[in-house]
N, C-alpha and C positions, 0 to 999 in steps of 0.2 A: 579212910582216905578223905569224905569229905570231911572231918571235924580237921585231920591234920594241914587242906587246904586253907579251911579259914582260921584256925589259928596261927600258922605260917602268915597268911595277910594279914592278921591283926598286929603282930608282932613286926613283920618286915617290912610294914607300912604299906606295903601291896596292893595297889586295887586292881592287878592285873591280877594276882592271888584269888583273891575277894570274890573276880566275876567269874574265874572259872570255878570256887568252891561253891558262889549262888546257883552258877549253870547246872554243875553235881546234884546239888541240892532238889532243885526244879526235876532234872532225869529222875532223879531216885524216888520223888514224890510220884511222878508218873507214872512209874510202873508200878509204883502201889498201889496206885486208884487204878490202873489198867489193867490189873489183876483182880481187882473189887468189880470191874467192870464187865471183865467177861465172865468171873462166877454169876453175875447178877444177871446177865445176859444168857445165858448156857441155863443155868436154873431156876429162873425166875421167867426168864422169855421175855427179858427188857431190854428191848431194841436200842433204844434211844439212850440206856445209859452210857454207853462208848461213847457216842457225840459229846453228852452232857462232860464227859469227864475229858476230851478232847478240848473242849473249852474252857474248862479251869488249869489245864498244861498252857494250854496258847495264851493265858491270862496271865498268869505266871512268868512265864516269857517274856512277856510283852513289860509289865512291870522291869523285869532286868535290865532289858533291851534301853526303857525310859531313865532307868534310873543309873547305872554304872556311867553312861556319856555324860548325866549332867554332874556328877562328880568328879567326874573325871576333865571336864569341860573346868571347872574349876580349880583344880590343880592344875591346869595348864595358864590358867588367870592371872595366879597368883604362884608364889614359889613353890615349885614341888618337894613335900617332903623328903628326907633323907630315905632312902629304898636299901634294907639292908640282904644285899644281892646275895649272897649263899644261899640261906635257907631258901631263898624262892627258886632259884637253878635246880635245887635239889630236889625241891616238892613238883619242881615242875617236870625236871625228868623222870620223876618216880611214876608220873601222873602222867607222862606220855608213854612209858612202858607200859605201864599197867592198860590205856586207851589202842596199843599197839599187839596186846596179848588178845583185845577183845575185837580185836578189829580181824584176826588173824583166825580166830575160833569162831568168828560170826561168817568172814568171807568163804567159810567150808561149804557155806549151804543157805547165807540169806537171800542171794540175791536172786535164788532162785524159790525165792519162798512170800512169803502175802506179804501186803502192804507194811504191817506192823516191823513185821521182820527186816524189810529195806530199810525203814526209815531210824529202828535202831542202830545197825550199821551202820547208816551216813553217820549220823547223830556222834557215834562212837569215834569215826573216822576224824570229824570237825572237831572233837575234842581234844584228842590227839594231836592235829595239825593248834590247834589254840595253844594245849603247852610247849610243842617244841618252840612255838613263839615265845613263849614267856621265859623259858630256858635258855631262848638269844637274848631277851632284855636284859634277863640275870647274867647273864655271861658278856654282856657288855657296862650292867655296871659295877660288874666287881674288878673290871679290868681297868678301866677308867677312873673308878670313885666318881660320877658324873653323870650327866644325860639321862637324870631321874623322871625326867619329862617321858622318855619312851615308857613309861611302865602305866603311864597314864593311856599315851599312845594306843599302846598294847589292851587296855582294857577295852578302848572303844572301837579296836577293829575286831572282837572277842565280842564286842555285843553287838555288831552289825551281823558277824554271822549267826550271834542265835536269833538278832530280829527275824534275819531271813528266812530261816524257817519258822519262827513262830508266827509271822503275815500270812504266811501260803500256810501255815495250821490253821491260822482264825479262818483266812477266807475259804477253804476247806468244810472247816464249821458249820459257818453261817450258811453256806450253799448244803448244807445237810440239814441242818433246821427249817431254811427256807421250802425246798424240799420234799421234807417229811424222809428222805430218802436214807440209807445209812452211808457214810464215808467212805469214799473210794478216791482212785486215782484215778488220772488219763490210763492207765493203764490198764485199769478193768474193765 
């Protein structure tokens, strides 16, 4: 899925493509090290490496977050590329099913379950709600041939909502390093 998002963005000139194949990217990386993190934790009895590795996600984020708006900010400057709308309606719908399958198989039992496991669900949920976005852009410029300005749009309200959780990840963070403490919610 992610290689087919950002090849779909590179091709269909996409940076609404682009930001949710980087945001894919970023999740997937995540749960790799989050997986690295709690063997290292469970077997090793290393507290601190869940934090550590919470802050290379929020770091990561944060880079997206800065970086998708000021290109995006710039294609809005200047003319916006030609946005070649199928492929993206396509990839995008494929990529809200698929975000709608995991939302569907997580809401069985996360939200009644730890931290980790809520924040996947939102997470899953917000991406989901980013493609059907991207699915209206594409379905608005394949109807039009036009208003290739929303796709830019579309990227930068697609990185406001990963800023938003990746700010409340760092500050998160930092209040667990400060601390000494490991990461929790209000809710613990």
């Amino acid at each position: 899925m992610i290689t087919g998002l950002v090849l779909v963005g590179l091709y269909s000139n996409s940076l609404s493509v682009l930001a949710a194949g980087g945001d894919f990217i970023a999740d997937s990386l995540a749960i790799a090290l989050g997986l690295f993190a709690i063997h290292r934790r469970d077997n090793h009895g290393d507290e601190k490496v869940t934090t550590y590795v919470a802050l290379v996600n929020a770091g990561m984020l944060v880079l997206i977050t800065f970086y998708v708006p000021i290109q995006a900010v710039g294609r809005l400057m200047t003319k916006s590329p030609e946005i070649h709308a199928q492929p993206v309606f396509i990839v995008a719908i494929l990529s809200a099913v698929a975000m709608a399958l995991g939302v569907y198989v997580l809401g069985k039992g996360a939200g009644n379950e730890d931290l980790h496991m809520r924040s996947v669900f939102l997470d899953t949920a917000s991406d989901g709600i980013s493609a059907l976005g991207v699915a209206l852009v594409g379905i608005v410029i394949a109807i039009t041939h036009n208003y290739y300005w929303l796709d830019s749009v579309a990227a930068i309200l697609i990185s406001l909502i990963i800023g938003y959780g990746a700010i409340k990840l760092l500050f998160d963070v930092v209040k667990s390093i400060r601390t000494g403490q490991p990461m929790q919610t209000d809710d613990d």
